[in-house]
DSSP file (Angstrom, degrees, kcal/mol; ACC not computed):
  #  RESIDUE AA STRUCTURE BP1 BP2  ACC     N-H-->O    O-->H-N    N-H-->O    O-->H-N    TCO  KAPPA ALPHA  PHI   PSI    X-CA   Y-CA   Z-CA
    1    1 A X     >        0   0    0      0, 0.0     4,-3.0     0, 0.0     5,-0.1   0.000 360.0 360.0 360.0 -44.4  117.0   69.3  145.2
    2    2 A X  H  >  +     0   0    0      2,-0.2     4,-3.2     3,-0.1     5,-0.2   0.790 360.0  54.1 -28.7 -44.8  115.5   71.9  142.4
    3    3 A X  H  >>S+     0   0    0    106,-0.2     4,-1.8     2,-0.2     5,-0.6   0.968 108.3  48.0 -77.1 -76.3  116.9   74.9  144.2
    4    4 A X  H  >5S+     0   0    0      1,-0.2     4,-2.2     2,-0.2     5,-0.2   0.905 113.4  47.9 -42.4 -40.5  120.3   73.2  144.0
    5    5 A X  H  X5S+     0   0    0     -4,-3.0     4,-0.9     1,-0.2    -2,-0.2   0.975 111.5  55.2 -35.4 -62.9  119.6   72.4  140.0
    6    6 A X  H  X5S+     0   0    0     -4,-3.2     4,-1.5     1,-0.2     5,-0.3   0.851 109.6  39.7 -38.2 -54.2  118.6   76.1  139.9
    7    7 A X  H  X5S+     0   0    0     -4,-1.8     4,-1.7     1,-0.2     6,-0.3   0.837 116.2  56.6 -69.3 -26.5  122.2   77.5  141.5
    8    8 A X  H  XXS+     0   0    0     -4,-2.2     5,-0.8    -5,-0.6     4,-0.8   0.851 107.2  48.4 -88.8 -21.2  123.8   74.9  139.3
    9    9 A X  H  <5S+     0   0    0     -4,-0.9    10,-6.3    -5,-0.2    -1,-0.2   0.682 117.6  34.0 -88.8 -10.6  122.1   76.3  136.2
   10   10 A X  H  <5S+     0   0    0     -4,-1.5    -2,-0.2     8,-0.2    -1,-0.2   0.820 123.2  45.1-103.7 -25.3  122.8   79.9  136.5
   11   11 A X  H  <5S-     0   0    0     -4,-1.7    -3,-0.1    -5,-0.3    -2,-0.1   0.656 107.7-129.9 -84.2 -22.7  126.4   79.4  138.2
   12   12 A X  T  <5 +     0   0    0     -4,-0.8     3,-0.4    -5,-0.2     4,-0.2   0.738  55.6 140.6  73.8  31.9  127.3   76.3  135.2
   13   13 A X    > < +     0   0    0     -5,-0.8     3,-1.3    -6,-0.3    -1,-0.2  -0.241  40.0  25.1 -87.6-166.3  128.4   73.8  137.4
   14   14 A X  T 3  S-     0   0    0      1,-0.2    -1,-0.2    -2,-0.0     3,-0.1   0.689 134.9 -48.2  40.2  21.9  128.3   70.4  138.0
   15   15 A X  T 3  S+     0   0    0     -3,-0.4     2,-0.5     1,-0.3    -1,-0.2   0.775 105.2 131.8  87.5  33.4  127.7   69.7  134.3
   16   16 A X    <   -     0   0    0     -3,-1.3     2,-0.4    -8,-0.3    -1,-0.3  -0.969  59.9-116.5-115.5 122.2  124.8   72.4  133.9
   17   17 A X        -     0   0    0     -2,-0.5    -5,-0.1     1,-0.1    -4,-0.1  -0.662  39.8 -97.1 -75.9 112.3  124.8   74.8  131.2
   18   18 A X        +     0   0    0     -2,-0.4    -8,-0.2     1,-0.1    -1,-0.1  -0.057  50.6 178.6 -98.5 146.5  125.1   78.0  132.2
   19   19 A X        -     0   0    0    -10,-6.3     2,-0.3     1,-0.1    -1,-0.1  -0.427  32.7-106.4 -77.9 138.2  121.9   80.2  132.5
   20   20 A X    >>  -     0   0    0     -2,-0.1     3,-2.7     1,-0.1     4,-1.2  -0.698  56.1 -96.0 -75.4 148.9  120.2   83.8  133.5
   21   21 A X  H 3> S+     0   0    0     -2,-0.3     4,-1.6     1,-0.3    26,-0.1   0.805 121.2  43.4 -18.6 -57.6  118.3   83.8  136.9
   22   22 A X  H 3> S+     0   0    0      1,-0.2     4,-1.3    24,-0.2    -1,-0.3   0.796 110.7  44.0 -82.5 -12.9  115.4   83.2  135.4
   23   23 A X  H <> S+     0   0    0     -3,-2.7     4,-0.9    20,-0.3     5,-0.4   0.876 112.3  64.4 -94.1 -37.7  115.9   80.8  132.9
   24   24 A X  H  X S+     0   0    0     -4,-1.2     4,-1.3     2,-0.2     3,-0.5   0.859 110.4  37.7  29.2 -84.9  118.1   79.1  136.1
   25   25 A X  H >X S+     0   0    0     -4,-1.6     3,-3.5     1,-0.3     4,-1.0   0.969 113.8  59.8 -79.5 -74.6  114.6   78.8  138.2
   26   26 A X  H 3< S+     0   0    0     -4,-1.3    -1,-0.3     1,-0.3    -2,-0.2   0.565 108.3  36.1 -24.0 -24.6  112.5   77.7  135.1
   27   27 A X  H >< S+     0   0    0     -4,-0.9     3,-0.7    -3,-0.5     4,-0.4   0.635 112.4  59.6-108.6 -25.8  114.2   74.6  133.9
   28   28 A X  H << S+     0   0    0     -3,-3.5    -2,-0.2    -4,-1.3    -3,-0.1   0.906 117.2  32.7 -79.4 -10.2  115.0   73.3  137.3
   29   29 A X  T 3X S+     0   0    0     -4,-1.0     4,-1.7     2,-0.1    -1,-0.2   0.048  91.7 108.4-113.0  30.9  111.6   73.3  138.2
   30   30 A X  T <4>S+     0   0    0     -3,-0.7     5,-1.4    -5,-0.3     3,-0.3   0.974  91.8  39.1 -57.0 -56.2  110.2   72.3  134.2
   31   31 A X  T >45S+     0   0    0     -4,-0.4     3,-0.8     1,-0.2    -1,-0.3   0.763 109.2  61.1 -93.2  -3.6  109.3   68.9  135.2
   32   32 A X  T 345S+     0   0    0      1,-0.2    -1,-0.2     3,-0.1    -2,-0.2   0.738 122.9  24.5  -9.8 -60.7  107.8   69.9  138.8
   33   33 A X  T 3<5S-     0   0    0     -4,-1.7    -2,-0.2    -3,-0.3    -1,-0.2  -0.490 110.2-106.7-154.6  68.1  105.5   71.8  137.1
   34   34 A X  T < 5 +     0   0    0     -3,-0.8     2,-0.5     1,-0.1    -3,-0.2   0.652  56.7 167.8  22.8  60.8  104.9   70.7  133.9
   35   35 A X      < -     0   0    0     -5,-1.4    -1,-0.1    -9,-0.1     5,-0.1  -0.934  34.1-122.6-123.5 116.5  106.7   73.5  132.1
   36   36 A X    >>  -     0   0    0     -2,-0.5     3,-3.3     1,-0.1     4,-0.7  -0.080  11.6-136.0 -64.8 147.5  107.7   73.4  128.4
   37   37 A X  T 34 S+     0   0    0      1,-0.3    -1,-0.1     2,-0.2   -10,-0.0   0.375 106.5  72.6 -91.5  12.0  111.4   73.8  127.6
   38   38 A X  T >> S+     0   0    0      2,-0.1     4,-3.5     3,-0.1     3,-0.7   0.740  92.7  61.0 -45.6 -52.8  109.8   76.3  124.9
   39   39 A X  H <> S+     0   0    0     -3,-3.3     4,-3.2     1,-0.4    -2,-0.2   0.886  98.6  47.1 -65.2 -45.2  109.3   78.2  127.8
   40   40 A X  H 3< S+     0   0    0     -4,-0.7    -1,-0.4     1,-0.2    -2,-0.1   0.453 102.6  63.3 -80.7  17.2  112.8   78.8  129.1
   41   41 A X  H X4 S+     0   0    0     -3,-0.7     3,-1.1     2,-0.1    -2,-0.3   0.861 104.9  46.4 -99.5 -49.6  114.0   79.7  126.1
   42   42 A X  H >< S+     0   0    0     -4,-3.5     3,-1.6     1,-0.3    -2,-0.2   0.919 100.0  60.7 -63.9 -32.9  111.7   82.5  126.2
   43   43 A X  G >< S+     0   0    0     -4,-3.2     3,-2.5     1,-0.3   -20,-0.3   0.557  79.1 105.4 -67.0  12.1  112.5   83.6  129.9
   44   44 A X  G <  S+     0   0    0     -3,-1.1     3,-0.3     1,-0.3    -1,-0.3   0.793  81.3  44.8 -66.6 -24.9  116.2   83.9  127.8
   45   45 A X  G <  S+     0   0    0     -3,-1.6    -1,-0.3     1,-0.2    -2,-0.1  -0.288  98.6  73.5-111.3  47.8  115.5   88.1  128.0
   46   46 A X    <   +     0   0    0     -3,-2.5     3,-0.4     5,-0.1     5,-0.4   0.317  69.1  99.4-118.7  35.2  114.4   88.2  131.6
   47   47 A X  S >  S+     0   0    0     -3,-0.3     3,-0.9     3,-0.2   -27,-0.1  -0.714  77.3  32.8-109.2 157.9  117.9   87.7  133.1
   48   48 A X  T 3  S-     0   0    0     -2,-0.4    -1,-0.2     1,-0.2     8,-0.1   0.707 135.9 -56.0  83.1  14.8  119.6   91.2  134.4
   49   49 A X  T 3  S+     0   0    0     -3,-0.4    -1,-0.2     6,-0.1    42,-0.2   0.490 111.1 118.9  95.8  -6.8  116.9   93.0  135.4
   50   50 A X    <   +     0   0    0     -3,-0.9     2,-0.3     3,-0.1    -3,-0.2  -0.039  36.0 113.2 -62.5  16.2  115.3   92.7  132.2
   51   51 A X  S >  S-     0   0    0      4,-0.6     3,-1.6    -5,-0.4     4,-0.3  -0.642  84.7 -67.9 -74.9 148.4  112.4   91.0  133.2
   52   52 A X  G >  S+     0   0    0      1,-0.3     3,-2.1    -2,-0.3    -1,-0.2  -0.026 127.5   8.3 -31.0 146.6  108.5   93.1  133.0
   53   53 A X  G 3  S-     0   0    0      1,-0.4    -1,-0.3    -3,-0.1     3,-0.1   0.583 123.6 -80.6  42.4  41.3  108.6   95.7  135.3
   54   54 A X  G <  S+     0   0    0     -3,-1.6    36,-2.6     1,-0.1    -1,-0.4   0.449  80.9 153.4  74.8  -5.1  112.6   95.4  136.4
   55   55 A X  B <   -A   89   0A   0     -3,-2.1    -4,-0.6    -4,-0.3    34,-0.3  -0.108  56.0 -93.6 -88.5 160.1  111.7   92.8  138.5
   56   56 A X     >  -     0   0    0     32,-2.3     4,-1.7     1,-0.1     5,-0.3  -0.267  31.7-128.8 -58.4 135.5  114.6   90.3  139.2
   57   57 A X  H >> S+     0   0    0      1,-0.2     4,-3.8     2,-0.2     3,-1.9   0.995 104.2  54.5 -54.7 -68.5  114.4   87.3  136.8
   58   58 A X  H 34 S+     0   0    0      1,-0.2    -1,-0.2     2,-0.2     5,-0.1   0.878 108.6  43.2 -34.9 -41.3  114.5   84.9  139.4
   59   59 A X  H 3> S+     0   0    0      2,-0.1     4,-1.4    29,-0.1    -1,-0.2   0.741 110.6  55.8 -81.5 -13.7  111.7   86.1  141.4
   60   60 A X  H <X S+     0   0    0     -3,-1.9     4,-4.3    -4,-1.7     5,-0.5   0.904 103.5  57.1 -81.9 -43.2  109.3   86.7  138.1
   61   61 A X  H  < S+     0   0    0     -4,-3.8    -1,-0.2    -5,-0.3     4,-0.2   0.621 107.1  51.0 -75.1  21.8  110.0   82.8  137.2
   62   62 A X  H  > S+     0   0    0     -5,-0.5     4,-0.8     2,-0.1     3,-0.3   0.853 117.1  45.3 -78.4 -74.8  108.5   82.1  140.8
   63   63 A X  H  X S+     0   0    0     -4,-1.4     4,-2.2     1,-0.3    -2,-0.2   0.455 105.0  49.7   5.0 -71.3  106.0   84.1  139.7
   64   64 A X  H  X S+     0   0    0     -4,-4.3     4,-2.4     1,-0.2    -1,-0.3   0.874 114.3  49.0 -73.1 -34.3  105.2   83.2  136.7
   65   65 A X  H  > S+     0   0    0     -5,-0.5     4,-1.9    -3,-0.3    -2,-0.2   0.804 115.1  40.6 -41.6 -38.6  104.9   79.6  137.9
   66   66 A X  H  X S+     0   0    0     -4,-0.8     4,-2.3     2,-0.2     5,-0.2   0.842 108.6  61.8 -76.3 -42.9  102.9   80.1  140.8
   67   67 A X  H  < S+     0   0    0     -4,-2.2     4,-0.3     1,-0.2    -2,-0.2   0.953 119.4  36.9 -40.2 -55.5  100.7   82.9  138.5
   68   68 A X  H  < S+     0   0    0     -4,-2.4     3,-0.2     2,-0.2    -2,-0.2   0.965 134.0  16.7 -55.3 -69.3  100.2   79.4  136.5
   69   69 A X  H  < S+     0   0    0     -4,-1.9    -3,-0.2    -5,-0.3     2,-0.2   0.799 135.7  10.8 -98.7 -18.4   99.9   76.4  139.1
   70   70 A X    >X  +     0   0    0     -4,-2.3     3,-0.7     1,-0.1     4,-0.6  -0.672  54.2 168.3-159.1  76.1   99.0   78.3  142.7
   71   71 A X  T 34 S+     0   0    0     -4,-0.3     4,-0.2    -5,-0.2     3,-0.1   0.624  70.0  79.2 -57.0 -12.1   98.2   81.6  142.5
   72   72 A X  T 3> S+     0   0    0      1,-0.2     4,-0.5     2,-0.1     3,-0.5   0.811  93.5  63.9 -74.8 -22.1   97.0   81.7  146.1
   73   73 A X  H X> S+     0   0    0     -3,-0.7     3,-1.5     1,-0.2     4,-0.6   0.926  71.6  90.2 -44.9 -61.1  101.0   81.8  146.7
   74   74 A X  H 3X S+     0   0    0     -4,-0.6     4,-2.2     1,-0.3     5,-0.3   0.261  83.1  44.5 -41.1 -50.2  101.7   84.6  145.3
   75   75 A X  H 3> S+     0   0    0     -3,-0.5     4,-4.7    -4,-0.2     3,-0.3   0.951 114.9  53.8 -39.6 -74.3  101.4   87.2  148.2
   76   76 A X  H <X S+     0   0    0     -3,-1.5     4,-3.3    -4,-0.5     5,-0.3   0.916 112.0  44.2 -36.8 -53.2  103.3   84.7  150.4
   77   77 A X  H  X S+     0   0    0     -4,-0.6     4,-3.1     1,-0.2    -2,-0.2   0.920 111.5  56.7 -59.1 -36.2  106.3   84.6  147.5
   78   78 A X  H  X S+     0   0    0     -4,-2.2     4,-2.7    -3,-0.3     5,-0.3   0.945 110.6  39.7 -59.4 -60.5  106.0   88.3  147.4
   79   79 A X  H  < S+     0   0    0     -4,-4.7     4,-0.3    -5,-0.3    -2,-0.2   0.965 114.5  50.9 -72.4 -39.5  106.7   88.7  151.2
   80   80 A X  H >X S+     0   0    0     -4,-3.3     4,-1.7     2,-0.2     3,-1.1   0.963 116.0  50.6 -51.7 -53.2  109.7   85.7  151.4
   81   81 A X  H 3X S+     0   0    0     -4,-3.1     4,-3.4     1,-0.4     6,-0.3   0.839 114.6  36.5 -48.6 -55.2  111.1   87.7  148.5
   82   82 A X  H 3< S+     0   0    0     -4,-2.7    -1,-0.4     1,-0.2     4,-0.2   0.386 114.1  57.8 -74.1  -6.6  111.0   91.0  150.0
   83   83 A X  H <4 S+     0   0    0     -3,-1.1    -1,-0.2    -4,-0.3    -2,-0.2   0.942 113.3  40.8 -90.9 -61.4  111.9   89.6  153.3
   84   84 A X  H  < S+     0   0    0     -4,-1.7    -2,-0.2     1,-0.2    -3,-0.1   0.860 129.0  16.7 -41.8 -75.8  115.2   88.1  151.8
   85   85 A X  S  < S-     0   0    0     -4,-3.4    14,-0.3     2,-0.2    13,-0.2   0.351  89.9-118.3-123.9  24.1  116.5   90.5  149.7
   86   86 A X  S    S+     0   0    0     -5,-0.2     2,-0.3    -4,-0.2    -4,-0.2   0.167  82.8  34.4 100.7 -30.5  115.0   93.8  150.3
   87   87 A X        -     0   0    0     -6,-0.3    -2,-0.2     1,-0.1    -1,-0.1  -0.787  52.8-143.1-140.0 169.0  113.3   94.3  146.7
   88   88 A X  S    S+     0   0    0     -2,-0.3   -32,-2.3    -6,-0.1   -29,-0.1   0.649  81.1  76.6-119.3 -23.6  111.7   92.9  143.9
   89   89 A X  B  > S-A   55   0A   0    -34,-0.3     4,-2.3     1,-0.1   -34,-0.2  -0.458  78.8-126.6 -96.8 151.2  113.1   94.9  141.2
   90   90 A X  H  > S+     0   0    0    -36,-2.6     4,-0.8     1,-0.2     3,-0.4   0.932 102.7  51.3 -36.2 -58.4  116.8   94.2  140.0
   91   91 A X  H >> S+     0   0    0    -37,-0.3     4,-2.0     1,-0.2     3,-1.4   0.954 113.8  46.0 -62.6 -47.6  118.3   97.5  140.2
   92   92 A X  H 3> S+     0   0    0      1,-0.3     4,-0.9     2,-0.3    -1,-0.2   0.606 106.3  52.9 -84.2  -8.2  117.2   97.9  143.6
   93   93 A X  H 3<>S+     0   0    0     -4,-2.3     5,-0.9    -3,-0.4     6,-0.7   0.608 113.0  53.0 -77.9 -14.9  118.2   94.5  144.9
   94   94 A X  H X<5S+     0   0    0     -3,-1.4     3,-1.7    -4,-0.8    -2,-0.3   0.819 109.7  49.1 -40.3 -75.9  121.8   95.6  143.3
   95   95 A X  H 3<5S+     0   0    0     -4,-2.0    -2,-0.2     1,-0.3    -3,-0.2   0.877 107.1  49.2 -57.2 -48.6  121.7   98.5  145.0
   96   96 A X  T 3<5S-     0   0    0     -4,-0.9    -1,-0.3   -11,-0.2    -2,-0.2   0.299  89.5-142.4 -86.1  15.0  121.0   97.3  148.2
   97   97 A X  T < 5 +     0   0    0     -3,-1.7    -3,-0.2     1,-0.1     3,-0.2   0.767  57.9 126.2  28.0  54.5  123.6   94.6  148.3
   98   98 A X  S   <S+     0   0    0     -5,-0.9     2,-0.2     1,-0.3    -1,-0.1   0.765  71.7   7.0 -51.7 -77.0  121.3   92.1  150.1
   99   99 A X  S    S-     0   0    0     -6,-0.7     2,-0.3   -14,-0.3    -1,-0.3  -0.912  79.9-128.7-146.9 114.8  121.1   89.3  148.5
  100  100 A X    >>  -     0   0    0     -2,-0.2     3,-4.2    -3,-0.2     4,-0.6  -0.687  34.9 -94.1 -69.8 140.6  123.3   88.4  145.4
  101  101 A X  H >> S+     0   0    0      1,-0.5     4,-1.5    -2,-0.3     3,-1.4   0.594 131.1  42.2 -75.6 -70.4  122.1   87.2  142.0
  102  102 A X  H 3> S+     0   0    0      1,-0.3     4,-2.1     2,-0.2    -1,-0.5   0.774 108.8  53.6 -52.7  -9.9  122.7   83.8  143.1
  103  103 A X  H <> S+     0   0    0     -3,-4.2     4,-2.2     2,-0.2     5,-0.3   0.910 108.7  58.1 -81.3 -33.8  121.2   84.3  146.6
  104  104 A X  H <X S+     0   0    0     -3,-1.4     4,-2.0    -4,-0.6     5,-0.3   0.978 111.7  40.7 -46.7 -75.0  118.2   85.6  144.2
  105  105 A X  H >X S+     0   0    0     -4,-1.5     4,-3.5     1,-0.2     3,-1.0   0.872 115.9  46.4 -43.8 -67.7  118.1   82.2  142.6
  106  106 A X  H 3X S+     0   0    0     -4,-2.1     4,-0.8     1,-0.2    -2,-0.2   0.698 112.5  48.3 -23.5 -68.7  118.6   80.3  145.5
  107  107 A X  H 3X S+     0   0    0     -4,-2.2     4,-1.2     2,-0.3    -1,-0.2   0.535 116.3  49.4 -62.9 -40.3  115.8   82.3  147.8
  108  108 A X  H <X S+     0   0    0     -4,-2.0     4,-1.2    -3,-1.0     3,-0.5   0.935 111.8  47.0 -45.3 -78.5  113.4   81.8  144.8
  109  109 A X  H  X S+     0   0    0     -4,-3.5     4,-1.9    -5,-0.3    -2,-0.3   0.711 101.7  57.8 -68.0  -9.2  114.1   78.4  144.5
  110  110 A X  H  X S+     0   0    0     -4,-0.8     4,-2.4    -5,-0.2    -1,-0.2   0.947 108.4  56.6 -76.3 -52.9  113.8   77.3  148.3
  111  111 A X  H  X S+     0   0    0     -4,-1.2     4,-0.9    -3,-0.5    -2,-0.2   0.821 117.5  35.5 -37.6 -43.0  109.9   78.8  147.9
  112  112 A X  H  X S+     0   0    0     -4,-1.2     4,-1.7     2,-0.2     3,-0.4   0.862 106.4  54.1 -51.3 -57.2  109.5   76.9  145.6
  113  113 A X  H  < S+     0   0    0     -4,-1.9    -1,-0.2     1,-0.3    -2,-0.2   0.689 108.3  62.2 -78.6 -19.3  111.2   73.8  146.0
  114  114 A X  H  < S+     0   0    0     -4,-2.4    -1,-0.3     1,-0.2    -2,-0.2   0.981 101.2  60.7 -79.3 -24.5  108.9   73.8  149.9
  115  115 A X  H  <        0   0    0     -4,-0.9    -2,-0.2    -3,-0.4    -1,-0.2   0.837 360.0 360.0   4.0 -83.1  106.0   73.7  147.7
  116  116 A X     <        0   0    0     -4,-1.7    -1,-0.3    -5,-0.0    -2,-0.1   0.147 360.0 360.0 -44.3 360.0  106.9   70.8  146.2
């Protein structure tokens, strides 16, 4: 149900305010994994390709989550990502018309959400 929260927060529906990708994964999975709403506020410059190293917002707040509660993931997240949409970094998921911003979120949040 997180992954849908997630689509609903970067897209603004359904009574969700709307978000960048990353601040999108981070609050739909805040209480999942105990993450302070401090926290999305910061991920507020990783949306556009502004996340550390280009990387797509969506896929860094996997990222940072896992880096936090399951690191063992990471590898695994790495490869779904790459499987999915082709890249990790913005521009080049953009380029490669793959997977779109929301598909980002979505594909992010489905790792998650089996996690869970």
């Amino acid at each position: 149900m997180s992954a849908v929260k997630a689509k609903n927060n970067y897209t603004g529906q359904s009574g969700c305010s709307r978000m960048n990708c990353a601040q999108a994964v981070l609050s739909a999975f805040k209480e999942d994994f105990d993450i302070d709403e401090s926290m999305v506020d910061t991920f507020k410059g990783y949306g556009g390709g502004r996340a550390p190293g280009g990387l797509c917002g969506a896929y860094y707040a996997v990222r940072y989550i896992l880096d936090e509660k399951d690191p063992s993931r990471l590898e695994e997240l790495e490869k779904h990502f790459l499987e999915h949409a082709g890249a990790l970094e913005c521009r080049n998921i953009k380029g490669l018309k793959k997977l779109s911003c929301v598909g980002c979120v979505e594909k992010s949040s489905e790792f998650l959400e089996k996690l869970g």
